[in-house]
C-alpha positions as CSV (number, residue, x, y, z in Angstrom):
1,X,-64.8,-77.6,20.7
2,X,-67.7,-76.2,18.1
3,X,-70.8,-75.4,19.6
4,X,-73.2,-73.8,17.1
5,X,-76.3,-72.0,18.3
6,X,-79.3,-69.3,17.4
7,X,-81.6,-67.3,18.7
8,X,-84.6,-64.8,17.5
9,X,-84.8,-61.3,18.5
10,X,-88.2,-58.9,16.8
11,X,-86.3,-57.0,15.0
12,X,-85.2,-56.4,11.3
13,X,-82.1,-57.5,10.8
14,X,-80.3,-53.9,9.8
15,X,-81.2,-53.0,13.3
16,X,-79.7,-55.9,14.9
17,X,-77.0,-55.3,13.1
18,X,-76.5,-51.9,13.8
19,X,-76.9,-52.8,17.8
20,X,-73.0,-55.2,16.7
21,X,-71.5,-51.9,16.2
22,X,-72.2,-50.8,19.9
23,X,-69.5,-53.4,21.2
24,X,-70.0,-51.5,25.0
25,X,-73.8,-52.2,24.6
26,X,-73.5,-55.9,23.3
27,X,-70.8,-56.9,26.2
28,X,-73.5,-55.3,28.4
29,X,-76.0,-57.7,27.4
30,X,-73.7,-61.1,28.1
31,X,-74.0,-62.1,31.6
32,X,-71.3,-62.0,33.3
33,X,-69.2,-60.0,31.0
34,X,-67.8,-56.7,32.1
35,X,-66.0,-54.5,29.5
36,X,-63.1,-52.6,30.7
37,X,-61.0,-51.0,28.1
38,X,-61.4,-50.3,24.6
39,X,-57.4,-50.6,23.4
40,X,-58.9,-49.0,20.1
41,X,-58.6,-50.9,16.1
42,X,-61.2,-52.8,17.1
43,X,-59.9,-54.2,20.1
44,X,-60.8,-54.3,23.7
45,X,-60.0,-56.1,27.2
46,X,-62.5,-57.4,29.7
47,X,-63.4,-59.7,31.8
48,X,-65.9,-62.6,31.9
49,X,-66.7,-64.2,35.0
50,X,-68.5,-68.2,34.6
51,X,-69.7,-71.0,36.7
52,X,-68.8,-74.4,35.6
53,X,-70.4,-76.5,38.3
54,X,-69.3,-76.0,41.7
55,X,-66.2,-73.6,39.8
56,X,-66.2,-70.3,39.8
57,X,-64.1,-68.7,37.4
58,X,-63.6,-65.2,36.3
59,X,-61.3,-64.8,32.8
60,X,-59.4,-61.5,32.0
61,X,-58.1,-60.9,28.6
62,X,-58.6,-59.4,25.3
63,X,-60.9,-59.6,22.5
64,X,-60.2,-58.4,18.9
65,X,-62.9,-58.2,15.9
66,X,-61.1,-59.6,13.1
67,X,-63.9,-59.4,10.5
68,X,-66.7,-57.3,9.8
69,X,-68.7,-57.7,6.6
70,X,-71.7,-54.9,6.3
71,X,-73.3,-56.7,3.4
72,X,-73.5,-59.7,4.7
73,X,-74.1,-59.1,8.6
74,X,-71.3,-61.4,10.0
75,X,-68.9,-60.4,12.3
76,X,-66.0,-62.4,13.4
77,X,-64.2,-61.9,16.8
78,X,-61.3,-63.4,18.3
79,X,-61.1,-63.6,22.5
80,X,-58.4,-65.1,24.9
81,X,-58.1,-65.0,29.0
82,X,-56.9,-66.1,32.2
83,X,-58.7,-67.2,34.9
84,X,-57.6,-64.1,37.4
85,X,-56.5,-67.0,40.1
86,X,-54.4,-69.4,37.4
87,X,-56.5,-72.3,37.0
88,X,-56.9,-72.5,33.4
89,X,-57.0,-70.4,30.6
90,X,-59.8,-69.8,27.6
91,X,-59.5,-69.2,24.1
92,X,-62.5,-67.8,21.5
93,X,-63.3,-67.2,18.1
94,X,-67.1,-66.5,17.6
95,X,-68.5,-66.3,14.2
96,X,-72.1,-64.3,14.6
97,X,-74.1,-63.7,11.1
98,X,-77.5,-62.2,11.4
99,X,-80.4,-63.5,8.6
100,X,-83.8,-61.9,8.5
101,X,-87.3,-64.3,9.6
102,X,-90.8,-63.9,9.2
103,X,-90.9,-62.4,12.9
104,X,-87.7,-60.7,12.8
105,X,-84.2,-61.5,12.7
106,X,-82.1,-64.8,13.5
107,X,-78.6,-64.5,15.1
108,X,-76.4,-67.4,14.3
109,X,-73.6,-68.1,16.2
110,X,-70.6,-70.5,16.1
111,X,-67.9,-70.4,19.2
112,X,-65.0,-72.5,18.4
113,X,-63.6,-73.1,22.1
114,X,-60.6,-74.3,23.4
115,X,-60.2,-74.8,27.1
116,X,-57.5,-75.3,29.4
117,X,-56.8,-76.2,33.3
118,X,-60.3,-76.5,35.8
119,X,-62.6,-75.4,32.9
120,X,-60.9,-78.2,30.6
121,X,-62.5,-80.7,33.0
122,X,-65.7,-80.6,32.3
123,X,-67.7,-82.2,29.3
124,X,-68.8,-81.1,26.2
125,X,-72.9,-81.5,27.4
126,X,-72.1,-79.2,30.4
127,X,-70.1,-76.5,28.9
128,X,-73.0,-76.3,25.3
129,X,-75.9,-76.3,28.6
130,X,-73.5,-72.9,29.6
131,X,-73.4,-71.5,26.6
132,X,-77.2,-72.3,25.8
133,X,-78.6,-70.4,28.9
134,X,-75.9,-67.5,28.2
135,X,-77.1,-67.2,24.5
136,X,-80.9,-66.8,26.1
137,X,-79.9,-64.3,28.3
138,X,-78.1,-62.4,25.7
139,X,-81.0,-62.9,23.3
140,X,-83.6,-61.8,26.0
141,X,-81.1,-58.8,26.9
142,X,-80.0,-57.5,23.7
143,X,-84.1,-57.3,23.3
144,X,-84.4,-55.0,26.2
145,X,-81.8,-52.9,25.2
146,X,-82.9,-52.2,21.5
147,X,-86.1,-51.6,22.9
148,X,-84.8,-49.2,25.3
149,X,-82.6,-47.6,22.8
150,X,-85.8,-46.8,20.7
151,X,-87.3,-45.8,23.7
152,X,-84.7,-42.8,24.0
153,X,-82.8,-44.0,27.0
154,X,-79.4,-43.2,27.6
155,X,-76.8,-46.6,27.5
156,X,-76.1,-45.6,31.5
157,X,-80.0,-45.3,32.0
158,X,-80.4,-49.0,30.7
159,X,-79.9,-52.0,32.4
160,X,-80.0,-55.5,31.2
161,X,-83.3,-57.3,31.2
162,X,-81.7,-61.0,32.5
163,X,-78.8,-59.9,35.2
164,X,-78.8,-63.9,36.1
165,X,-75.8,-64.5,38.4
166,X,-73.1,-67.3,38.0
167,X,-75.1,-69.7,40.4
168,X,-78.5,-69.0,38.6
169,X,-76.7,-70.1,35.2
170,X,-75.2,-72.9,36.9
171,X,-78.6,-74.4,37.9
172,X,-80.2,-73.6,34.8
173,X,-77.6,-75.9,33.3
174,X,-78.0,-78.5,35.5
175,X,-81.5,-78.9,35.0
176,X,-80.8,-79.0,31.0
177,X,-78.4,-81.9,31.7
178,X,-80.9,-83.5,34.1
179,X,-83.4,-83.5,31.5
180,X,-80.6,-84.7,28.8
181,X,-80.1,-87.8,31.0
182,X,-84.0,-88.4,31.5
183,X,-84.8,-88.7,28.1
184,X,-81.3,-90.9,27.6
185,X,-82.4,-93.0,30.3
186,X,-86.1,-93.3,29.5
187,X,-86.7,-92.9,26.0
188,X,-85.8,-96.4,25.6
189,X,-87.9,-97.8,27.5
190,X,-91.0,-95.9,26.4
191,X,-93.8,-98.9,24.6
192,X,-94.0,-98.6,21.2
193,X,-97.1,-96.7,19.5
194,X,-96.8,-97.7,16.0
């Protein structure tokens, strides 16, 4: 599965892109991610803990960075898990490229997904509402920490500005699909104003 998204951060792009070589600091800044070991070459192994629904999973594995291009600001990285209690497995490769914008920078992002077991089960609307609210979080959090970076604070001293837990996400997600449904159900029904 594709799901392509953005987000905006206020700050030039060769900041943001320096902030992709801190790979502790940007793990820090995706909810529910927790870094554990850095297996060195660019490689490291984690683990990611989700809500899908009324599922709680949490996935440990590895992720790699396959490619990282300075002149253009894109960085590719590869990621597989296991959910820790055998219901399914995941498998990632996320594309991110960062342009400059009038207010800042853009981060453009494109997770090709492949899902297996109880994460498989549920549709494609559900699990791009997931990744929408994590992107936010990561966009509002990755914020904080630049900020407090330029502030002088140590990486231990900072603490991510959107800590939303699994069941927070999980309703934030819900009401995204809610709303996807309302305008399905009502749009075509609203008179016409031509």
């Amino acid at each position: 599965m594709l799901i392509k998204s953005d987000f905006e951060v206020t700050e030039p792009p060769d900041k943001v892109w320096r902030f992709f070589d801190d790979i502790p600091g940007v793990a820090a800044c995706l909810p529910g991610a927790e870094l554990t070991d850095d297996l060195g070459d660019d490689k490291y192994r984690g683990t990611v803990s989700i809500r899908m629904g009324p599922v709680r999973m949490r996935f440990a594995g590895t992720a790699e960075i396959k490619e990282r291009d300075d002149a253009a600001k894109r960085i590719v990285v590869d990621a597989a898990g296991a959910d820790e209690k055998g219901r399914g497995q995941a498998a990632m490769s996320v594309t991110a490229s960062v342009v400059a914008t009038a207010r800042g920078s853009k981060v453009e992002v494109t997770q090709d997904l492949q899902l297996s077991g109880a994460a498989a089960q549920y549709g494609r609307g559900m699990i791009s509402d997931v990744t929408s609210v994590l992107m936010r979080d990561f966009a509002t959090n990755m914020q904080t920490r630049i900020d407090a970076i330029e502030k002088g604070l140590s990486p231990d001293q900072i603490k991510s500005g959107s800590a939303a837990g699994g069941f927070t996400i999980a309703l934030r997600a819900m009401r995204m699909a809610l709303a996807r449904v309302a305008r399905r159900f009502f749009l075509p029904y609203q008179p016409n104003r031509t």
